[in-house]
C-alpha positions as CSV (number, residue, x, y, z in Angstrom):
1,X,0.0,0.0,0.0
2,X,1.1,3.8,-0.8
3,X,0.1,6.4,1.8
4,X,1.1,9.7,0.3
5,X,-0.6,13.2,2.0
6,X,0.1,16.7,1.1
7,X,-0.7,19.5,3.4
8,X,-0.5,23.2,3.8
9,X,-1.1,25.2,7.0
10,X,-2.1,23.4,10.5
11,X,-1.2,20.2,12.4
12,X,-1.0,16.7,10.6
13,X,-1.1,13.7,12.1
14,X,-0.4,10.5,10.6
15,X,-1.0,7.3,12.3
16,X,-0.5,3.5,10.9
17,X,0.9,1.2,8.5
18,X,1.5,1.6,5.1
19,X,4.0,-0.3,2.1
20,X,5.5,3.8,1.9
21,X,4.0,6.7,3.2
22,X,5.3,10.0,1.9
23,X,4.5,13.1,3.5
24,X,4.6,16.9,2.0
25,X,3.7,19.6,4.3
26,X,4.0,23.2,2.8
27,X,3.1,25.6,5.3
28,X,3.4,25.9,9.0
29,X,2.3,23.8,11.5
30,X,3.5,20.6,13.0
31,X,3.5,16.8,11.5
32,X,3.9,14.0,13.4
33,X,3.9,10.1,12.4
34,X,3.6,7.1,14.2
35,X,3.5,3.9,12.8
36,X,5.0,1.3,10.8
37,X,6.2,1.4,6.8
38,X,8.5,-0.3,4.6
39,X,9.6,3.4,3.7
40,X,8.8,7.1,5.3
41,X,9.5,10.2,3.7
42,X,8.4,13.5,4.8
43,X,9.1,16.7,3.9
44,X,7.8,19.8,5.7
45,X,9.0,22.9,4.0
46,X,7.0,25.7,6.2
47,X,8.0,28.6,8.1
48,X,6.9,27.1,11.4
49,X,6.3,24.0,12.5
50,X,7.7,20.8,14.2
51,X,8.6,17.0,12.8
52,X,7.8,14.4,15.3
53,X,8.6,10.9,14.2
54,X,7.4,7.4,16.1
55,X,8.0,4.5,14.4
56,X,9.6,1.7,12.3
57,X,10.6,1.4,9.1
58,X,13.5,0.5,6.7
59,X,14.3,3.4,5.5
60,X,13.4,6.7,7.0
61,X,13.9,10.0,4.9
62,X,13.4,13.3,7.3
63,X,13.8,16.8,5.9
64,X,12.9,20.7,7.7
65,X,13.5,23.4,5.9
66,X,12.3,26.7,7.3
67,X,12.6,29.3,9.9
68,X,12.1,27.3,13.1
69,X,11.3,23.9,14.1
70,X,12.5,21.1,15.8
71,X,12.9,17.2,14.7
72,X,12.5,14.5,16.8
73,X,12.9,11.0,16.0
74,X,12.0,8.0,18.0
75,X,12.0,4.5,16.5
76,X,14.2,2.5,14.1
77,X,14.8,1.9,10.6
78,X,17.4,0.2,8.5
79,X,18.9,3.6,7.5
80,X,18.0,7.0,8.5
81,X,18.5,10.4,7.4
82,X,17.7,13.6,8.8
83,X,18.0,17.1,7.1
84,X,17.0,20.0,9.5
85,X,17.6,23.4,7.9
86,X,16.4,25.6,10.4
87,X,17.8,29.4,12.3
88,X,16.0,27.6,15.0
89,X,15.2,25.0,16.2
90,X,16.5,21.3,17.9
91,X,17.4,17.5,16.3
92,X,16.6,15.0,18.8
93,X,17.2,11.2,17.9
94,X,16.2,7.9,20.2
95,X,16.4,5.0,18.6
96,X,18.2,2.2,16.0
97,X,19.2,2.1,12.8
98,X,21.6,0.5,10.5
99,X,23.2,3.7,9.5
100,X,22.2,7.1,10.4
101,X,23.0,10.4,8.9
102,X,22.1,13.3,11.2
103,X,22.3,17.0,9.5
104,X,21.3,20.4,10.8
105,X,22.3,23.6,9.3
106,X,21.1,27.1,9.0
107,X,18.1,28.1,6.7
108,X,18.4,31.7,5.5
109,X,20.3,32.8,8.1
110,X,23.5,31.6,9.9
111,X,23.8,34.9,12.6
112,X,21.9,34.2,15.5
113,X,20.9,30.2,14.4
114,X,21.2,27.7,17.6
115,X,20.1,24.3,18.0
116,X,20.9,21.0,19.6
117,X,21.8,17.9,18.1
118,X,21.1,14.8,20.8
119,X,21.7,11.5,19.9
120,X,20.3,8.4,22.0
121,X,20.8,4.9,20.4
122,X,22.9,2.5,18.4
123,X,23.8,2.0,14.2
124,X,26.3,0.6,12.9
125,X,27.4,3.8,11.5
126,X,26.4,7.3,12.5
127,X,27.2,10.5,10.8
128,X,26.2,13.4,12.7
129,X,27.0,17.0,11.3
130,X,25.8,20.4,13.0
131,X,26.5,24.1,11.4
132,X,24.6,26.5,13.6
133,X,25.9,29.6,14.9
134,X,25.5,27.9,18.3
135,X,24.4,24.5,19.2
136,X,26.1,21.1,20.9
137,X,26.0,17.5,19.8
138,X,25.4,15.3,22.2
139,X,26.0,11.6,21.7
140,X,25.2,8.6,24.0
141,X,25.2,5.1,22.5
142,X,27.3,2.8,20.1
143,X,28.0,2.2,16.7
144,X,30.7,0.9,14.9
145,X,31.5,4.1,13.0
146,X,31.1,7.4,14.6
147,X,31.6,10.5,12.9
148,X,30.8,13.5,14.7
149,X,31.2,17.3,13.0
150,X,30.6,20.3,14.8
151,X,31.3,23.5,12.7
152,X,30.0,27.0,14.2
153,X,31.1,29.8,16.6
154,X,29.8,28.3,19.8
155,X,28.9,24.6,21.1
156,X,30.6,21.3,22.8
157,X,30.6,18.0,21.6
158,X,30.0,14.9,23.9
159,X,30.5,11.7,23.2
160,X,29.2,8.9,25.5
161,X,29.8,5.3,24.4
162,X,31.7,2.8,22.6
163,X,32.6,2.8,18.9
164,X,35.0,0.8,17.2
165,X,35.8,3.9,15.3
166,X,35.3,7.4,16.6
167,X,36.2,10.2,14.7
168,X,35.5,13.9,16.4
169,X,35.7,17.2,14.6
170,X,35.3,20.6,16.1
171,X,35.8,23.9,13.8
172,X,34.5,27.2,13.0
173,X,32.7,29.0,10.0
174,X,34.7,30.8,7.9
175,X,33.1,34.0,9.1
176,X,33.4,33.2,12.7
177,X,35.9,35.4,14.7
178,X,38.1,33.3,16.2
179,X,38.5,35.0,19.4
180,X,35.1,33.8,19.8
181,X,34.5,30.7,19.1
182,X,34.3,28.4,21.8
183,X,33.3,24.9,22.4
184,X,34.5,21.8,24.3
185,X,35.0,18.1,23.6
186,X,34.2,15.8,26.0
187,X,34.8,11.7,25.4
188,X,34.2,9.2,27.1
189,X,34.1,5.7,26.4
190,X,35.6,3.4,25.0
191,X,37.0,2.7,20.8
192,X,39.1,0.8,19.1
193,X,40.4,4.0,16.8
194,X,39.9,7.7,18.0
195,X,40.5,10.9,16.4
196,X,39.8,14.3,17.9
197,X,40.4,17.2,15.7
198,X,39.6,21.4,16.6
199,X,41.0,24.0,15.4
């Protein structure tokens, strides 16, 4: 079975099972799933408006693009990707997946963008990238292959866990003063390789 709904303003709410249920919501207001699908994709593209997501699925395709809004994720999925564009706005993930790729960046605006990017679970390999203005990651779990990116003027990366491979990055924007930028990492855990890299 194919679910597909298209909205524009107000709250959605989609709840059950479906082969692949693709979800486009235009203007603001929140979406929220809950269910089970071979395949999700939603898209919500409005000014305002949060992405709640409860679930399982084998592939699960996230993307926010707009002012403000925050994602959050709860469930598991073979792979999972999650695009939040955003000048505000947090990326919160609880779950299990294969892989995971976890983005946030700045919509229209990079001055004065913040948000969080937590991380609760396992997957075999995580990718988690963050380019606010200001904004930590936070990552408790395990996976076989972490790669955590922070680049922005202000924010700390934690990492909580075991990996076989950890890889840590910590920069700035190219139009961040460097006198200040600030940010921390903090590791602990346990890994078979481990690189930590900040400039």
């Amino acid at each position: 079975a194919y679910l597909r709904v298209e909205d524009t303003t107000g709250h959605l709410s989609v709840k059950g099972a479906a082969g692949y249920a693709d979800i486009n919501k235009s203007g603001d207001g929140n979406v929220s799933f809950a269910g089970a699908a071979g395949g999700v994709s939603i898209d919500h593209l409005g000014n305002h408006g949060d992405v709640s997501y409860g679930g399982a699925a084998a592939y699960n395709g996230i993307t926010r693009k707009g002012l403000s809004g925050n994602v959050t994720f709860k469930g598991a999925g073979g792979y999972n990707a999650l695009w939040h564009e955003t000048n505000q706005g947090n990326l919160s993930f609880a779950g299990a997946g294969a892989g995971n790729k976890l983005d946030r960046t700045w919509f229209n605006r990079y001055q004065g963008s913040r948000g969080d990017v937590t991380f609760d679970g396992a997957g075999a390999a995580n990718s988690i990238s963050s380019r606010v203005e200001t904004g930590n990651i936070t990552f408790r779990g395990a996976g076989a292959d972490n790669h955590l990116v922070r680049k922005g003027k202000v924010g700390d990366i934690t990492l909580q866990g075991a990996g076989a491979s950890n890889r840590i990055e910590r920069t700035r924007q190219a139009e961040d003063v460097y006198a200040q930028t600030r940010g921390n990492i903090r590791f602990e855990g346990v890994g078979g390789y481990n690189s930590l890299y900040s400039d």
